[in-house]
N, C-alpha and C positions, 0 to 999 in steps of 0.2 A: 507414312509417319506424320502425326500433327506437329506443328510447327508450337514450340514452346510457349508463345502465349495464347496459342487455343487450348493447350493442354491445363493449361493451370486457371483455365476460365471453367474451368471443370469441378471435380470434388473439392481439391484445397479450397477454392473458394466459397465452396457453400459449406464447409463446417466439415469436414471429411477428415480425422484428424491423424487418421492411416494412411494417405496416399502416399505413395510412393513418388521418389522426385531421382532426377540425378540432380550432380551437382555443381551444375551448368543453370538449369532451372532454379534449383535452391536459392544460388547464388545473385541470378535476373531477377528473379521474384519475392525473394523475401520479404518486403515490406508488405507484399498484399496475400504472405501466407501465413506471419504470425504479427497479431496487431503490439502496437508500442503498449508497452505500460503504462500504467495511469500516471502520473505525477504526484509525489507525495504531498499531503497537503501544508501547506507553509502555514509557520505563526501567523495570527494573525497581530499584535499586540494592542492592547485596549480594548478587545473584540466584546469582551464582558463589560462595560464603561455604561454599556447601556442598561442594564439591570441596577447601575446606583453605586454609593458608595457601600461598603462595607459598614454593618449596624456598631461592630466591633473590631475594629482593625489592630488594635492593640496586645487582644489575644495571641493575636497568631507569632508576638514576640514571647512570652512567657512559655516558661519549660513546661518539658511533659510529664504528665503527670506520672509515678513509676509503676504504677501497676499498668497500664499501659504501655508505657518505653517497654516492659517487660515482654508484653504481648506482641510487639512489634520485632521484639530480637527472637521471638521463639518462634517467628511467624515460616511458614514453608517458602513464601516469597522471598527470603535472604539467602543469600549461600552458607 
């Protein structure tokens, strides 16, 4: 019988996404049988700073316009 870290130097590690493990082995090797996830990407804040000010920043305080708000409430996107 191979001794559990020759066994998981085997499929699991090259991409074999069926091998069979006990759970002894699961337990030893996990980190080198399924990789960490990625890290979600953080705000950056001012990230856009570099592109300039806004031509019209004042805009984006005035109401919408209602044929629009309308299209926005009837949108499949809302609940």
């Amino acid at each position: 019988m191979a001794k559990p870290s020759q066994s998981m130097a085997g499929g699991a590690m090259q991409g074999d996404p069926m091998r069979v493990v006990n759970v002894h082995q699961a337990k030893t090797h996990l980190s080198r049988m399924m990789p960490l996830a990625a890290p979600v990407p953080q705000r950056i804040p001012g990230r856009l700073r570099s592109r300039g000010p806004l031509s019209q920043p004042n805009v984006l305080l005035e109401p919408t316009d209602p044929s629009e708000l309308e299209l926005w409430e009837l949108s499949p996107l809302l609940p």
